[in-house]
C-alpha positions as CSV (number, residue, x, y, z in Angstrom):
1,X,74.6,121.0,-122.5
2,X,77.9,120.3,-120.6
3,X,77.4,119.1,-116.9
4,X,80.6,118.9,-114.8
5,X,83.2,119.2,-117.9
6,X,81.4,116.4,-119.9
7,X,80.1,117.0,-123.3
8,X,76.6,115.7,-123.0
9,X,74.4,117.6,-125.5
10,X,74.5,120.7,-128.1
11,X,72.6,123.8,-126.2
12,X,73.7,126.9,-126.9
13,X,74.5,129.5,-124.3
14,X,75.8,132.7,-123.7
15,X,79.0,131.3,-122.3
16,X,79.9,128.8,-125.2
17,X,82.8,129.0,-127.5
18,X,82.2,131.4,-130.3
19,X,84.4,131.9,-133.2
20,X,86.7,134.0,-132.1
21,X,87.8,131.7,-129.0
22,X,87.4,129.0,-131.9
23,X,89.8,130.8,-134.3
24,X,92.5,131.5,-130.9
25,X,92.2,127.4,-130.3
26,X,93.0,126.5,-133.5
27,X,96.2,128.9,-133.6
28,X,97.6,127.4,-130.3
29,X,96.8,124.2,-132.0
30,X,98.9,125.2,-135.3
31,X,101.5,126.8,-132.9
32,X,102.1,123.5,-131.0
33,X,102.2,121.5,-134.1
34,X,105.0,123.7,-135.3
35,X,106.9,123.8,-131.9
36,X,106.4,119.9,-131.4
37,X,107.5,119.6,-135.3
38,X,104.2,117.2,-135.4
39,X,103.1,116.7,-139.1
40,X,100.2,118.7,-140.9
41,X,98.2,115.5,-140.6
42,X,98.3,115.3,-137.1
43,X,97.4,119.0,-136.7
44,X,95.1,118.9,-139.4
45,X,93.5,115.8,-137.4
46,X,93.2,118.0,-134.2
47,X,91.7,121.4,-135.7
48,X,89.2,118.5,-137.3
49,X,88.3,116.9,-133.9
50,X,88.1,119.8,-131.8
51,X,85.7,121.8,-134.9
52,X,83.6,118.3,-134.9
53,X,83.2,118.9,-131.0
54,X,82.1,122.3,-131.7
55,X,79.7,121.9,-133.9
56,X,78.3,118.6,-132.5
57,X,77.8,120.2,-129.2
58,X,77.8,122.9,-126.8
59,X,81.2,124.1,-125.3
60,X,81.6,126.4,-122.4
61,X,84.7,128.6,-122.9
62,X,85.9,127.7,-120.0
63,X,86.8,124.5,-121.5
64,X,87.9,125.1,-125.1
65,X,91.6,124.9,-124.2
66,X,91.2,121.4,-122.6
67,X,89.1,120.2,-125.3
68,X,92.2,121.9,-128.0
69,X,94.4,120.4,-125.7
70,X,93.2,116.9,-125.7
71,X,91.9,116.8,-129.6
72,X,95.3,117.3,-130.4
73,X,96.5,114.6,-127.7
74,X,94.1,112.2,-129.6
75,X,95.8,113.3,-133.0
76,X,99.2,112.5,-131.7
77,X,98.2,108.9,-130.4
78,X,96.6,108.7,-133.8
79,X,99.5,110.0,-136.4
80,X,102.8,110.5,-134.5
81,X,104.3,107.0,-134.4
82,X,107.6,108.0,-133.2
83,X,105.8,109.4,-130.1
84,X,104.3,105.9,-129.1
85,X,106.5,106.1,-125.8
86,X,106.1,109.4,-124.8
87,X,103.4,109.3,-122.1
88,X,100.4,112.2,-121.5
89,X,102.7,114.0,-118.6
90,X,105.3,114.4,-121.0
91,X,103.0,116.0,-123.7
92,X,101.0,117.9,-121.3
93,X,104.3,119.5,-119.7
94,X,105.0,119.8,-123.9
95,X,102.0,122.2,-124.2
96,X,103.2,124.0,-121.5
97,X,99.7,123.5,-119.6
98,X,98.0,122.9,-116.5
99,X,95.6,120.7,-116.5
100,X,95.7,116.9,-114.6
101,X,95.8,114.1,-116.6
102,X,92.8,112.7,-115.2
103,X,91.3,115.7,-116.5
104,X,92.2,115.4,-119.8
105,X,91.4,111.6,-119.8
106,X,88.0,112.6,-119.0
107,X,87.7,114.8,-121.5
108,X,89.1,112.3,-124.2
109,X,86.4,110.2,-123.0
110,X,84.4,112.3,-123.4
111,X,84.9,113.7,-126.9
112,X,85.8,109.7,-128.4
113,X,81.8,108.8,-127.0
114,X,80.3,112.4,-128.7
115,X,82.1,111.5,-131.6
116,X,81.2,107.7,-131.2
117,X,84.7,107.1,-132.1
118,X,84.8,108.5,-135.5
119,X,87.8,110.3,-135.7
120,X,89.5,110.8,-138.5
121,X,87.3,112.8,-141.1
122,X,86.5,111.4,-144.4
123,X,88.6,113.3,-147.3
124,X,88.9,112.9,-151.2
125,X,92.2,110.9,-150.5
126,X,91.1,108.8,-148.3
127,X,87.8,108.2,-150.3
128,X,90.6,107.6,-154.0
129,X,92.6,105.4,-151.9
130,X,90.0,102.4,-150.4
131,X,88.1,102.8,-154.3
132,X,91.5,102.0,-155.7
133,X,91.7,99.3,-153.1
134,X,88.7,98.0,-154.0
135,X,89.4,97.4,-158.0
136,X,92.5,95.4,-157.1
């Protein structure tokens, strides 16, 4: 259930997100990557976030763009380290988007306590790469 833009709780209703609002997310998403000339793993990173919010709770469409917007915010602060001085105005002015930063803020709160912080998704790589840590 969402109360007030928060992510509180997964109940479905007739106004949440559905697959094809999903699917146009996820294509602004790919379309900012390319325009921003952010990496696949920071894109990749964002579709992951904003599908873990999805499925881990109930979204009203009137919010799937702010929470597209700030999963890939979070991705950026997470991959991009050549955009460690570029603050949120000049990303949100970069997505070409109208939301307040204190809005997004909230909503990263919001999605970094749903997800209790787990952000990056587990992947064969990743899973090769601490094993061959491990044997050395």
């Amino acid at each position: 259930m969402k109360q007030n833009g928060n992510i509180t709780g997964r109940l479905l209703s007739a106004d949440s997100v559905n697959e094809e609002q999903r699917n146009t997310e996820v294509q602004w998403l790919c379309k900012q990557g390319k325009q921003l000339d952010l990496g696949l793993d920071t894109v990749g990173a964002a579709i992951s976030i904003f599908d873990r919010v999805l499925t881990q709770t109930c979204v009203r469409s009137k919010y799937a763009n702010c929470v597209a917007v700030t999963s890939l915010y979070i991705a950026i602060k997470l991959f991009e380290e050549g955009l460690d001085s570029i603050g949120i105005e000049d990303i949100l002015n970069d997505f070409d988007v109208e939301y307040s930063i204190s809005e997004v803020l909230r909503m990263e709160r919001s999605i970094l306590a749903k997800l209790k912080w787990h952000l990056i998704s587990p992947t064969v790589e990743r899973f090769i790469f601490v094993m061959l840590s491990q044997l050395v």
